[in-house]
C-alpha positions as CSV (number, residue, x, y, z in Angstrom):
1,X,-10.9,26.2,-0.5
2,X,-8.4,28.0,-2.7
3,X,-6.9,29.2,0.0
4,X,-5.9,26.2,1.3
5,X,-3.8,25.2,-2.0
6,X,-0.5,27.1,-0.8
7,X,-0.2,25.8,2.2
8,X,-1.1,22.4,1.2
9,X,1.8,22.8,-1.5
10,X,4.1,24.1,1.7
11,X,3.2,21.7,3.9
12,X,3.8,18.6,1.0
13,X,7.3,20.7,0.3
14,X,9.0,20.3,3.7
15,X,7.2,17.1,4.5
16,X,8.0,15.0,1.8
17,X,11.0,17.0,0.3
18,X,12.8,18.5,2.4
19,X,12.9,15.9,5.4
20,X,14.3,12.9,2.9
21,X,16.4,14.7,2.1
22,X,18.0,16.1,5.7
23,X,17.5,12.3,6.7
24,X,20.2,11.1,4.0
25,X,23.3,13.3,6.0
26,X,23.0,11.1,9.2
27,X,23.4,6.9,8.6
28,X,22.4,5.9,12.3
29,X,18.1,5.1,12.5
30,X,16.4,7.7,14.2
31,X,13.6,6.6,16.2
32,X,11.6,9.9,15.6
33,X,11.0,9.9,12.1
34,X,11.5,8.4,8.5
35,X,15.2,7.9,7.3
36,X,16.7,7.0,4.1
37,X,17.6,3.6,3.8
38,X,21.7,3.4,3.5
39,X,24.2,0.8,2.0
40,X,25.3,-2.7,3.5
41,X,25.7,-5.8,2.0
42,X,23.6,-8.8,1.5
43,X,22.9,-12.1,0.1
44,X,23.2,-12.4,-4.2
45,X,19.8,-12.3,-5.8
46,X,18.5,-15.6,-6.3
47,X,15.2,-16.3,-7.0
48,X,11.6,-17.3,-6.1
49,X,9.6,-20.2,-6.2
50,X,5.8,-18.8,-7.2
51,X,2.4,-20.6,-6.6
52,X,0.0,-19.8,-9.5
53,X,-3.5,-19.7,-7.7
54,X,-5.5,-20.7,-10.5
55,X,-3.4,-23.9,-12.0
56,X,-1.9,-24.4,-8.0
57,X,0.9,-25.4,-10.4
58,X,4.9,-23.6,-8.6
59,X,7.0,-22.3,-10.9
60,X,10.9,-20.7,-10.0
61,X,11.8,-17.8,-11.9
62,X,14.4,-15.4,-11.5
63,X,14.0,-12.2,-9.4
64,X,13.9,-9.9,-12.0
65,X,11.4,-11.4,-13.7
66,X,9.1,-11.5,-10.8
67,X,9.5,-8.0,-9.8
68,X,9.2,-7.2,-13.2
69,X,5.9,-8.9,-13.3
70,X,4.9,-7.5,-9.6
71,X,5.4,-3.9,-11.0
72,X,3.8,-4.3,-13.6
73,X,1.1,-5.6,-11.6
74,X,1.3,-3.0,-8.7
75,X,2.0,0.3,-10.0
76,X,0.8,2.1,-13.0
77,X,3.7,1.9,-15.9
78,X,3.2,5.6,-16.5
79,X,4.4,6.6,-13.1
80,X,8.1,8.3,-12.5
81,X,10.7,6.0,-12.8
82,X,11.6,6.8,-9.2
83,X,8.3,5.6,-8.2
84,X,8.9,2.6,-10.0
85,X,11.9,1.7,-9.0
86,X,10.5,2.1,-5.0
87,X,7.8,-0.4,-6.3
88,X,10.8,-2.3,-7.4
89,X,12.4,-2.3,-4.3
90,X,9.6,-3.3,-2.3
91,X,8.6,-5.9,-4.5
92,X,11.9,-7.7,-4.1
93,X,11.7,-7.4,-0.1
94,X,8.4,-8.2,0.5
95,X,9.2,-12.1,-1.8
96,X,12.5,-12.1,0.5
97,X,10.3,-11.6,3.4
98,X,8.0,-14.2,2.4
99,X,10.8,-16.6,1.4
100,X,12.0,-16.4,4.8
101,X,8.9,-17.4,6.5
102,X,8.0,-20.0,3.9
103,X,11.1,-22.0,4.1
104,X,9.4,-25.5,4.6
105,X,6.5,-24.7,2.2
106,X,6.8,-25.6,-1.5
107,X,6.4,-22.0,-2.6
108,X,7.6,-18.9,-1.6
109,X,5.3,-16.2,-3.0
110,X,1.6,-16.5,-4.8
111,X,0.9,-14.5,-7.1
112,X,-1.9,-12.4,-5.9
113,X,-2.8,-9.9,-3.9
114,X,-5.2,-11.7,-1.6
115,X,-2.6,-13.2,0.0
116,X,0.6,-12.0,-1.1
117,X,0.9,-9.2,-3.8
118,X,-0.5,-8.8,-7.1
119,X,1.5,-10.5,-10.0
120,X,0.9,-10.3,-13.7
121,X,2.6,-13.8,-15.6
122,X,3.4,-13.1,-19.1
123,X,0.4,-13.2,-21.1
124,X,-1.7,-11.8,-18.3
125,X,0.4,-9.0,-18.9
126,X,0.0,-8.9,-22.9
127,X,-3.5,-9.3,-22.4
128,X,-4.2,-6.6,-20.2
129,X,-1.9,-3.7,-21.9
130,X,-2.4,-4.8,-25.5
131,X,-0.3,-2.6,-27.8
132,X,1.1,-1.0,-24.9
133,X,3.0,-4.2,-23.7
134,X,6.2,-3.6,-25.1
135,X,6.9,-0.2,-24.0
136,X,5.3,-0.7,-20.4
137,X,7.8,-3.9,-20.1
138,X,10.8,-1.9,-21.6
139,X,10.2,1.1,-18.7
140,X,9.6,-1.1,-15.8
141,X,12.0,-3.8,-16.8
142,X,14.6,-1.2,-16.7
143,X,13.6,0.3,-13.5
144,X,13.6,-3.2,-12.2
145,X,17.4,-3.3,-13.5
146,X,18.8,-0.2,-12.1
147,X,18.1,-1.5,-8.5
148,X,17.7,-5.3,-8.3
149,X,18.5,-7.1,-5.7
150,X,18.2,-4.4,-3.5
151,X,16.4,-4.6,-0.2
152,X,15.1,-2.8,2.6
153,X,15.9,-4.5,6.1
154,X,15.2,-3.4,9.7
155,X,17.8,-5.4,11.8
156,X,19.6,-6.6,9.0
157,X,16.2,-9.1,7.5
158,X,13.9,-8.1,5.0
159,X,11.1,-6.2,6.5
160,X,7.4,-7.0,5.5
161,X,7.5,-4.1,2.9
162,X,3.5,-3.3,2.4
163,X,2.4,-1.4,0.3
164,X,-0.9,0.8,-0.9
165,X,-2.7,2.6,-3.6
166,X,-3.6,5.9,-2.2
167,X,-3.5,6.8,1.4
168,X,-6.0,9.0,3.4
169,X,-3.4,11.8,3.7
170,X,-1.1,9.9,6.6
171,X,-0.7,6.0,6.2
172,X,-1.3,4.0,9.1
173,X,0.2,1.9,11.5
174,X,0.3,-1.9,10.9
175,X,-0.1,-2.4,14.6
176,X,-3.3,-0.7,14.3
177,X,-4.5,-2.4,10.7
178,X,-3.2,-5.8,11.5
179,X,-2.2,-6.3,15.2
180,X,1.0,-7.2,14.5
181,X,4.3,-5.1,15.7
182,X,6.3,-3.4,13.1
183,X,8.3,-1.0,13.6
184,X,9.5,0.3,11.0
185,X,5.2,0.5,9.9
186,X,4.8,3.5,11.1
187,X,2.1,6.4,9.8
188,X,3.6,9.2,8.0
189,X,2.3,12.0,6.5
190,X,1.0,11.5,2.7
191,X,0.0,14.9,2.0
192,X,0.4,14.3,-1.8
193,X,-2.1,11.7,-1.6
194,X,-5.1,14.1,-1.3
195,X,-4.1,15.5,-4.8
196,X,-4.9,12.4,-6.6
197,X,-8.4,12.8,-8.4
198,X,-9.4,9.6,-6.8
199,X,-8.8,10.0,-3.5
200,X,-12.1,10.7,-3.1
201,X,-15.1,7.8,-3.3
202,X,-19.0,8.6,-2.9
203,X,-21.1,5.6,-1.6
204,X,-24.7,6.4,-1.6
205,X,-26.9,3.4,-0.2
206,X,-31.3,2.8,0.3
207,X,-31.9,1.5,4.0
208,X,-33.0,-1.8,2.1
209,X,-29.9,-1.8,0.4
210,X,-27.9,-1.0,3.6
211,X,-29.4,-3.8,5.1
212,X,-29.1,-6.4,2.0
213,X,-25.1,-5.7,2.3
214,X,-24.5,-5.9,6.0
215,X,-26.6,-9.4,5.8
216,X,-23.1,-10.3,4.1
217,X,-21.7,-10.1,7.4
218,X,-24.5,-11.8,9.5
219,X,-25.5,-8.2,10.8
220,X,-29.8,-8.4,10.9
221,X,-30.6,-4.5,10.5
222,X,-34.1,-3.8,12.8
223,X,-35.6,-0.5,13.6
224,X,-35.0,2.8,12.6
225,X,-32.2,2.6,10.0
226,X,-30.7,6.1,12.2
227,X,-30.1,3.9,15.2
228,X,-28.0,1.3,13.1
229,X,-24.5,2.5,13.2
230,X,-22.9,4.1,16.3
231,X,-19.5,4.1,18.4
232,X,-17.2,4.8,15.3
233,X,-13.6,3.6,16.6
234,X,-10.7,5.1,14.1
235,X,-6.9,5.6,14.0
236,X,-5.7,9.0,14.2
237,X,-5.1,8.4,9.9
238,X,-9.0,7.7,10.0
239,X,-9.9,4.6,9.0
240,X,-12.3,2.9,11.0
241,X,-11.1,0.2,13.1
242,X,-14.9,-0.6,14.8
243,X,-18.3,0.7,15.0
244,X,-21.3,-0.8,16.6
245,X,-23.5,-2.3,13.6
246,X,-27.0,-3.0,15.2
247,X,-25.9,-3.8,18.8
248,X,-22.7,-5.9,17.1
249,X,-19.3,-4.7,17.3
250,X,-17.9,-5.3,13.8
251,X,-14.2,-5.0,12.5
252,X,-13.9,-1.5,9.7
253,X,-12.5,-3.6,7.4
254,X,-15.4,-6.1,7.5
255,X,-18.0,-3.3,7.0
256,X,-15.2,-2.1,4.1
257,X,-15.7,-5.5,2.1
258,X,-19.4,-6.1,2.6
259,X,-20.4,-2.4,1.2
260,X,-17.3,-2.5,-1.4
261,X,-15.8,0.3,0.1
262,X,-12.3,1.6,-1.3
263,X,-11.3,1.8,1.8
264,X,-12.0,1.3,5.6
265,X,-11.5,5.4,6.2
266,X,-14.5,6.6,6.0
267,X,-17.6,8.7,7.1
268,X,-21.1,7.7,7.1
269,X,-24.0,9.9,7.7
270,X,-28.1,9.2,7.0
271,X,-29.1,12.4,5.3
272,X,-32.4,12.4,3.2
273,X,-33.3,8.8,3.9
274,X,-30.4,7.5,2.3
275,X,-26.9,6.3,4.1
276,X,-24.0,8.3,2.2
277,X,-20.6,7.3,2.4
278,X,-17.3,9.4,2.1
279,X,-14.2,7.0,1.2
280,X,-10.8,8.4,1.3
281,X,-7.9,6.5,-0.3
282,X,-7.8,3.0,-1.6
283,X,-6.1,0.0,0.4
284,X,-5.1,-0.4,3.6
285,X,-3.0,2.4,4.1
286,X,-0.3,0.8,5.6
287,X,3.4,1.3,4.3
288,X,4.3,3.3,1.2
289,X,1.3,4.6,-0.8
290,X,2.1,4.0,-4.8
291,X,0.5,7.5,-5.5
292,X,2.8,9.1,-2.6
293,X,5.5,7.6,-4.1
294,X,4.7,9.0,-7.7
295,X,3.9,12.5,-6.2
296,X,7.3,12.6,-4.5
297,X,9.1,11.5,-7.8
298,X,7.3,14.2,-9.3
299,X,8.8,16.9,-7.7
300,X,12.6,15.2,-7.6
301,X,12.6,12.7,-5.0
302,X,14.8,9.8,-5.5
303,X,13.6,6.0,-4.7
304,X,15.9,5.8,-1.6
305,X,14.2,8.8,-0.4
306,X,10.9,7.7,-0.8
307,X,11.5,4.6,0.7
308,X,12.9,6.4,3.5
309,X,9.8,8.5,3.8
310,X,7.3,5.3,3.9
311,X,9.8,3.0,5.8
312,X,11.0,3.8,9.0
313,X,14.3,3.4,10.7
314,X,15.5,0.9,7.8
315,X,18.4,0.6,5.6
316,X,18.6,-0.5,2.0
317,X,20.8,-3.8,1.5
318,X,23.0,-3.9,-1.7
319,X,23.5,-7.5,-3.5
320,X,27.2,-8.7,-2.9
């Protein structure tokens, strides 16, 4: 295994160093790979009209506050300022994506994850950090500063900027994850990601266990419990788009929920009786992972060239 460390380091040098970086000297998209989103001009900031889930009560606030609170949110406040400022970017152009397809609802963004992305209102946020508040809001409020407004945009409108925690080494297509077309969702190589203490999850589950969990998903388990799972369909990232589950065909992201898996890229193996699970990553894995964003800040990236990295064949959009 130690051998393996300095090529890893190589390999996550020219990958997600080096490449940003070329990618900055030419402004026209290249359809082959990641480029750094460039300057053109767009609409003034404005801002968003929020649904709180719990209260169903909408509330308008102002951008920057709702990045701010996204951020927070999203993306540990201890991460590189670069990192945060990519969270701040994406933030902003996922709510403008929203906006845009919300036009004739009463809200434009909720303000959670399950739907939309995570948000953290005020005292959420004072709850959660405690004495930490202040300075966690001081940090990402200014990253939040230094580039609101700004917005990545594939064909001049704000593209459906998703985001991750950790990937499983190369994100993955949203064509593949979600069935949509997206262009500028395209799997890239998160090298970084495998560095990240947690990249790694253990599932170990009893046969009668198994079968308690995949009930969850109407799946009756009958048999021998080796003969259960079969036919494992994956992306070329990994994560598991089917396997056969008992004669049924059943979606990798169902069998992720029902066994409250990290992720839906995964191996599974029945060794010793038992069914043991090996997770990689946490989240989707589609668009920029937050942990390959802080690992590229890390070692000098800026956030244009991290977005660049994560977001294909876009260009960043300055506020007029």
């Amino acid at each position: 295994m130690k051998g393996l460390y300095p090529i890893s380091v190589l390999i996550i040098f020219i990958c997600m160093v080096l490449f940003p970086l070329l990618s900055m000297n030419d402004p026209t998209p290249s359809a082959s790979g990641p480029q750094a989103p460039q300057s053109s001009p767009t609409a003034d900031v404005g801002g968003f009209r929020i649904l709180n889930t719990e209260t169903e009560k909408v509330t308008e606030i102002s951008a920057r506050d709702y990045c701010i609170g996204v951020v927070l949110a999203e993306m540990p406040a201890e991460y590189e300022i670069e990192a945060l400022k990519a969270q701040s970017v994406v933030a902003y152009t996922y709510a403008k994506y929203k906006a845009n397809i919300r036009k004739n609802e009463k809200y434009d963004v909720t303000d959670t994850y399950l739907s939309d992305q995570a948000f953290l209102w005020e005292q959420e946020a004072r709850d959660r950090f405690g004495e930490n508040y202040q300075a966690y809001y001081k940090k990402v409020s200014s990253a939040v500063d230094s580039v609101l407004g700004q917005m990545i945009t594939y064909d001049g409108q704000p593209i459906l900027a998703a985001c991750h925690s950790i990937s499983g080494g190369r994100t993955e297509s949203a064509e593949k994850i979600w069935g949509g077309s997206y262009p500028y969702l395209q799997p890239v190589e998160s090298v970084g990601d495998v560095l990240n203490p947690d990249y790694l999850s253990e599932v170990t589950l009893t046969p009668d266990e198994m079968s308690s969990k995949l009930k969850e998903i109407s799946v009756t388990t009958e048999g021998s419990a080796d003969g259960w799972f079969s036919e494992f369909k994956k992306t070329d990232s990994g994560t598991v788009l089917t396997a056969n589950v008992c004669g049924h065909e059943i979606k990798g992201s169902d069998i992720r929920t029902a066994l409250g898996l990290r992720s839906s890229n995964f191996d599974l193996e029945l060794k010793d009786g038992n069914f043991h699970l090996a997770v990689r990553g946490y989240g989707h894995g589609v668009g920029m992972s937050q942990y390959g964003a802080q690992f590229m800040a890390e070692q000098g990236s800026t956030y244009t060239e991290i977005l660049g990295w994560y977001f294909t064949n876009c260009r960043l959009a300055q506020p007029s």
